[in-house]
N, C-alpha and C positions, 0 to 999 in steps of 0.2 A: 814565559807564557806557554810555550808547547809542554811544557808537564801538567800545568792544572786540564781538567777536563773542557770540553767545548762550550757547555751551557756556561760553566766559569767565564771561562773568555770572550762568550758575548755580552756579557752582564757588563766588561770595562774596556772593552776594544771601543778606540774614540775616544776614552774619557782624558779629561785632563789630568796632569802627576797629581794636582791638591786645587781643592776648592768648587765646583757644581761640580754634583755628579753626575753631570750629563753637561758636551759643550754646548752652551748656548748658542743662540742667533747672531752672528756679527753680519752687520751687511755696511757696505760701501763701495763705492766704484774709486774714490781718488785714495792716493798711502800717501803719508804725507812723511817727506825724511829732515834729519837736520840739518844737513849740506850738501850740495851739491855729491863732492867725493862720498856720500853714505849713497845717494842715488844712484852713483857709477857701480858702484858696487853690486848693490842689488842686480842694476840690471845684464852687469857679466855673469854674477853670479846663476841670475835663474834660467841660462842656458843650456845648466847641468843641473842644478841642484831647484831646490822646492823652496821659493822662497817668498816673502809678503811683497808687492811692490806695486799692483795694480787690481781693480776688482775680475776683470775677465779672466786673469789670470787663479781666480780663489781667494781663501779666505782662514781663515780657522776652524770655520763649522766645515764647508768643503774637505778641507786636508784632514780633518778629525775622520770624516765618512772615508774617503778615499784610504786610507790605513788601517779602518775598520775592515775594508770590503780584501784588499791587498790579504789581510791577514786570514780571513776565512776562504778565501781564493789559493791561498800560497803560492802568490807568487814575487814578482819582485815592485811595480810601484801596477797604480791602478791611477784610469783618468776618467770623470764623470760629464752625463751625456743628459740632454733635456729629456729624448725617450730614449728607451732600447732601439727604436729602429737608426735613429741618428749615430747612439752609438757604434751599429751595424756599417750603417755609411759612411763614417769615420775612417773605418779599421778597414775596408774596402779601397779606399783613395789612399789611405798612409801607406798600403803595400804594393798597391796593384796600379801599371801606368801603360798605354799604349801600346799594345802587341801582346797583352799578358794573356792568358787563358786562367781563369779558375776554374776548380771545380768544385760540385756542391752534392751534397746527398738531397735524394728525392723526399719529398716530405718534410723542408724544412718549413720554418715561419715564412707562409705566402708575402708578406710585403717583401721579405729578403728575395726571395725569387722574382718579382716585380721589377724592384731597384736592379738589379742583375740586367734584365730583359730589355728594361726604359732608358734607364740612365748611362749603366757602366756601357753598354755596348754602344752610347754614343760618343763617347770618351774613347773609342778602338780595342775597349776591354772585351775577350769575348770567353763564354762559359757553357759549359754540358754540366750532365747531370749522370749520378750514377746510384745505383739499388743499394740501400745500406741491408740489403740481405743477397748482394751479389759478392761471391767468396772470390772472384778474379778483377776485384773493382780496380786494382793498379790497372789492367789497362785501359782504363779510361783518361789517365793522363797523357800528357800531350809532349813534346818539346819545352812549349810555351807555359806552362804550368806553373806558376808561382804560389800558389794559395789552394788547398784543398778546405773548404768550411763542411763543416758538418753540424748538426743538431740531434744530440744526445744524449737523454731520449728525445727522439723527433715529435714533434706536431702530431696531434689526431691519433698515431698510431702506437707510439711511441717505442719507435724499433732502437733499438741499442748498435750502438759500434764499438768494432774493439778497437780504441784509441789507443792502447801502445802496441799492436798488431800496423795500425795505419802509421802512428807516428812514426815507424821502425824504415819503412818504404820512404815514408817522408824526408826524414833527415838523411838519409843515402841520397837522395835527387837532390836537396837544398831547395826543398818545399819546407813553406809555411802550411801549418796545421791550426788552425782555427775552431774555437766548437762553442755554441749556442748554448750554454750553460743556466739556462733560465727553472728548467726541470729543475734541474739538482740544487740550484739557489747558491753552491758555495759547498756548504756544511753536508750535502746529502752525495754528493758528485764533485768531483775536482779535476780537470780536465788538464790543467798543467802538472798535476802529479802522475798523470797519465802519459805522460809525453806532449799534451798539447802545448804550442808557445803562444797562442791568446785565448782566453773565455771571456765570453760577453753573457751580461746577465740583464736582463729587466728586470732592472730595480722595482715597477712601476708594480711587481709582481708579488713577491712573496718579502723580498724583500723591505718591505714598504708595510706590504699585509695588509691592510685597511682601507684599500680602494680612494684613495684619495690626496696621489700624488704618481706623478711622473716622472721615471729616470730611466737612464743606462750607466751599465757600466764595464769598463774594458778593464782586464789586468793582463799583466802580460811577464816573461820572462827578464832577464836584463839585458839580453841582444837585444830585443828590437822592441825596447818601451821606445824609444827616442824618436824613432818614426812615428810613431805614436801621438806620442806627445806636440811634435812639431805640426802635424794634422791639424790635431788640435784648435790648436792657435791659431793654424791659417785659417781654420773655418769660423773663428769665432763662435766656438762653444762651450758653453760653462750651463753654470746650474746655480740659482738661485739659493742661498743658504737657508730661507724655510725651507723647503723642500730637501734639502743634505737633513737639513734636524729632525724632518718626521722620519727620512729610512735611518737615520741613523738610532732612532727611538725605535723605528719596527726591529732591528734588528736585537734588541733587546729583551724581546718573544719570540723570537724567529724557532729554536729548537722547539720551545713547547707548542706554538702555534701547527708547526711542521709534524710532532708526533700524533698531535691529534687530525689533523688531513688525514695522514696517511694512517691512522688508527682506523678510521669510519672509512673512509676509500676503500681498504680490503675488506672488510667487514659489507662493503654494500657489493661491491665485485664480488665477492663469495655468494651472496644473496644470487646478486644479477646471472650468473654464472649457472644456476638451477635454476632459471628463469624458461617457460615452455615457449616464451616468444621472443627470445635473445637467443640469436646462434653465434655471437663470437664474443667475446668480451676484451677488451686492449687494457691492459694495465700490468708494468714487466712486477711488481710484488706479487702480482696472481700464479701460484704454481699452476704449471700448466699454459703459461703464456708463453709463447716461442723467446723472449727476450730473460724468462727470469734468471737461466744460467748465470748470464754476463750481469744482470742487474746483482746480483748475488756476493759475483765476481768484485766487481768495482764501484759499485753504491754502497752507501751505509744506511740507507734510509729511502722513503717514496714520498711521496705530496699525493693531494687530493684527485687527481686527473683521472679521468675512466671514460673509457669511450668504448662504447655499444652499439653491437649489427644487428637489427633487428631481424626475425626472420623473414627470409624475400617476401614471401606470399601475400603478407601485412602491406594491407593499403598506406602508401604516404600522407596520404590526405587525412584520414585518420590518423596514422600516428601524430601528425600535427597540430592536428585538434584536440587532441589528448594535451601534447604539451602543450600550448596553451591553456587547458587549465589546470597546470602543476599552480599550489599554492607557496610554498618553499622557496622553488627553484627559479631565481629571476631569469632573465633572457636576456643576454648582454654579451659585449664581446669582453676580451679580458679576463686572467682568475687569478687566484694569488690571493684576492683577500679574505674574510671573512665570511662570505657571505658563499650561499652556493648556486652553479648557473646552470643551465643547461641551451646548445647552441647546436644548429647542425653542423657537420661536419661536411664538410666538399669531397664526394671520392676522391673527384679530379687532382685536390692538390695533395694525393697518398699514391702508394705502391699499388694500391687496390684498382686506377682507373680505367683499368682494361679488365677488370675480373667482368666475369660473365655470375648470374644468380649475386649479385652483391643489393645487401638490405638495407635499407636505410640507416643512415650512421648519424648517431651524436653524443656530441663529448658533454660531459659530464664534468662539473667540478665540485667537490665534495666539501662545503664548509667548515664551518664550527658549529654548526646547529647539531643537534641531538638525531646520531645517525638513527636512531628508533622511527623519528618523527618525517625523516627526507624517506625513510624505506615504506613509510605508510602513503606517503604523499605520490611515491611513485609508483604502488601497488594499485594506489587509486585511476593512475595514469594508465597503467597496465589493463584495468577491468574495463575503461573506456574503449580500449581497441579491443578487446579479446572479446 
């Protein structure tokens, strides 16, 4: 498989050796074996290995997705999550125990800073935060430091790290490196060929593509799938096999869906970018955005995502009014699918929360709609305030 091209490889990643071209829906909770000794078997067996023996445990549609995601991830086995934040809180408890410290970059996905803040520090987990545009970020680690997470490109702003620059500090300490691999989807960003030892993706996002299904999902290295996986189980989580079959169908558009985002993405960021009442534009495929070096660097591609500062002066009240009546652009949380949103963004959860003269921010996600048709519809938006 690594010689034919990548659209090649999503076309049959998942499929069965002979017979549907696509695996179907198996669902079940009980396996039924033919003797006792076949049952022993199984269940020594699937303390190492991946095997049928209960429904919690997966399925055929499950294991088809999981080897799909494993493969465009590169890494060594992947374990599926009912959303991306479960999967988040997953891979949090499978590593991190009492006296741990993590740390995390600022501006990641707010419910991951949340669960951080609520949950793990009731558990005696405790966590800081450090600038993914601070060049002395090592010392913000601790003793107690087990897990460095990061989100790359982050939330809202989408600042880049250099993940085999970090990963390099990390594996010297015998730090975990974790990264939020939702941007990049797999195919566009690869985080464990970066040095990273797990990427987590919302499925629920690009993956999926269609708005109308919820996943996560974790891949990881071969030292520490096993922790992983043992989480897992103890928290009784799995994922329904509708739900494996549509990402595992989205992924079967994934590149072409993906080139056209991020074809109209830069195409409307260039627009937005000579725009007299946008003073900053956030998107690392924009030359000119402090992140495109590294995007350059270690992406192969971008997604729809664009987030816009309006200039200060500009009433908020106004510009809200405006978006409200974009015709195009639904108002929703969530992006990844087809469709395109527009949402405010929160200073407070960016690097930005202290800037002084900061304009009104929102992200932007760029669909499949006719970028001609989204740039009229927000020129329209534009004359309402100006």
């Amino acid at each position: 498989m690594s010689s034919v091209s990548r659209a090649t490889q999503l076309a049959s990643l998942g499929r069965p050796e002979s017979g549907w071209a696509n695996t179907p829906i198996i669902k079940g909770s009980t396996y039924l074996f033919d003797s006792l000794a076949q049952w022993r078997a199984a269940r020594a067996q699937r303390d190492t290995d991946r095997v049928l023996s209960y429904g919690a445990r997966g399925n055929e549609t499950v294991y088809a997705l999981e080897d799909a995601i494993t493969a465009i991830e590169g890494g060594y086995r992947s374990k599926l999550f009912p959303t991306g934040l479960a999967a988040i809180a997953t891979t949090l408890l499978a590593y991190l125990k009492a006296g741990d410290h993590l740390l995390i970059s600022t501006g990641i996905y707010e419910p991951m800073r949340i669960l951080c803040e609520t949950q793990l520090t009731r558990f005696g987990i405790t966590y800081s935060e450090f600038s993914p545009t601070d060049p002395h970020w090592e010392c913000q680690l601790q003793p107690a430091t087990r897990m460095v997470y990061v989100e790359s490109p982050g939330s809202l702003l989408y600042d880049m790290l250099d993940l085999p620059a970090l990963s390099q500090i990390c594996k010297q300490r015998d730090i975990l490196l974790c990264a939020d691999n939702t941007w990049g989807s797999g195919i566009n960003y690869q985080p464990l060929n970066l040095g990273c030892d797990i990427s987590i993706v919302a499925a629920t996002k690009y993956f999926g593509g269609h708005s109308d299904v919820m996943m996560g999902s974790v891949t990881t290295g071969q030292d520490c799938f096993a922790q992983l996986e043992q989480a897992s189980i103890n928290l009784g989580q799995t994922v329904p096999a509708e739900d494996a079959f549509l990402v595992l169908r989205g992924l079967r558009t994934l590149e072409l869906r993906l080139q056209r985002h991020a074809s109209s993405a830069l195409r409307i960021a260039q627009w937005l970018d000579t725009h007299h009442a946008v003073k900053t534009v956030f998107h690392p495929a924009l030359p000119g955005d402090p992140n495109h070096a590294l995007w350059q660097r270690d992406a192969t591609g971008s997604n729809g995502l664009v987030t816009i500062e309006f200039d200060p002066d500009l009433s908020s009240k106004k510009i809200e009014d405006a978006i409200d009546g974009l015709h195009l652009f639904g108002i929703g949380s969530s992006w990844g699918g087809y469709e395109s949103l527009a949402l405010p963004a929160d200073p407070q959860r960016t690097r930005l929360r202290n800037s002084e003269q900061l304009g009104y921010l929102l992200r932007l996600h760029i669909g499949l709609e006719d970028p001609a048709d989204l740039m009229r519809d927000l020129d329209t938006m534009f004359n309402s305030i100006t």
